[in-house]
C-alpha angles and dihedrals in degrees: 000000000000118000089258088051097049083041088056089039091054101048094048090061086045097062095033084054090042086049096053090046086053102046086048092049090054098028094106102036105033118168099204116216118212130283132263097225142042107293134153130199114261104214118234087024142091084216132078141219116262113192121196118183122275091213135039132177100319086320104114112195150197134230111249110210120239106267124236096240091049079050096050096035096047119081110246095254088060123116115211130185135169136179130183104213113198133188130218094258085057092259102159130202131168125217120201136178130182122188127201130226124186085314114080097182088081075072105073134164111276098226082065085058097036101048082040089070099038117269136111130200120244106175124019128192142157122240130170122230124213116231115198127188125104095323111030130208152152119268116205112210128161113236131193143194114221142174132191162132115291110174104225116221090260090067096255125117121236120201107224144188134200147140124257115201109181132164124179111225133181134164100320094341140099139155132167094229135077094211100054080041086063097046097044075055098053099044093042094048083048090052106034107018086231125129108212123224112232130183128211111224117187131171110199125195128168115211147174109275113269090025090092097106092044087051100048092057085048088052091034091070099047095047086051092045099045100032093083086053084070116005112069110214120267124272109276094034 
């Protein structure tokens, strides 16, 4: 490993080290800071609605309940939503968002949930979306291209390919990577004494090999079209 590698390297153990500091110092005693999307109180309980909509673009969807290992992994003051959108050519795409509460940990790297269910990625890169409406902005997602091997209920095991496009967003901020979201954490919650509440926003589409780019400007649309109904625009837009 050259000297500027084991200097990255360095500084990156460094922050990840200073976070979790952080996050121990203010875990008893968090003052949340708003989210960055649409969510209402649940009385009786520490979690929030999160509503997707029904209907985007002329995809209509179905509202995926949420599943008993999501149940059993989240910490209790998670919120959790998820919707299949489908096209009338039978073009699928789930949408999924998970918001944080005091405990950051509901808010995990996406290569953990992707490589969970079965899929691996095999290119990454940043784009931006643009997101219309009556400020518009662009929106900057990672999205990834991924394969893998998913058992069917059958017991047989299907190869697969598909496209993941995922941001992280709290209030006024937003960011397409996990590790600049922990590190916006970390320095907000040192200057402010604020932990911010992130979410967790993912579009998932399987695919033919070959047919990824194809896919993404299918999903692309419909992220763009259905993005204003629950994420409010950036400051200064």
């Amino acid at each position: 490993m050259t000297k500027q590698k084991w200097i990255l390297f360095s500084v990156a153990l460094a922050l990840m080290a200073g976070t979790a500091g952080v996050l121990v110092r203010f875990k008893d005693h968090p003052r949340l800071g708003k989210p960055g999307i649409i969510a209402a109180p649940i009385p009786g309980s520490l979690a929030m609605k999160i509503d997707l909509p029904e209907r985007v673009l002329d995809s209509t969807s179905t509202s995926v309940p949420e599943p008993e290992v999501v149940l059993g992994y989240l910490p209790k003051d998670s919120s959790f939503t998820e919707r299949i959108y489908t096209a009338p050519d039978g073009f699928w795409i789930q949408a999924t968002v998970v918001l944080m509460g005091a405990d950051r940990t509901s808010i995990h790297n996406a290569d953990f949930c992707l490589r969970g269910n079965g899929l691996n990625p095999d290119e990454k890169r940043i784009v931006n979306i643009p997101i219309g409406g009556t400020m518009p902005y662009q929106l900057p997602v990672s999205m990834w291209k991924v394969s893998g091997v998913i058992p069917q209920p059958g017991g047989q095991k299907v190869k697969v390919n598909g496209v993941y496009v995922f941001w992280f967003v709290a209030d006024q901020a937003q960011t397409p990577g996990h590790f600049q979201m922990m590190k916006r954490l970390a320095l907000n919650l040192l200057r402010t004494g604020v932990m911010q509440r992130w979410a967790y926003v993912s579009y998932l589409a399987l695919c033919e090999p070959g047919q990824e780019e194809a896919t993404f400007a299918r999903m692309e649309k419909l992220i763009a079209a259905s993005v204003p109904e629950f994420q409010p625009p950036p400051a200064g837009r």
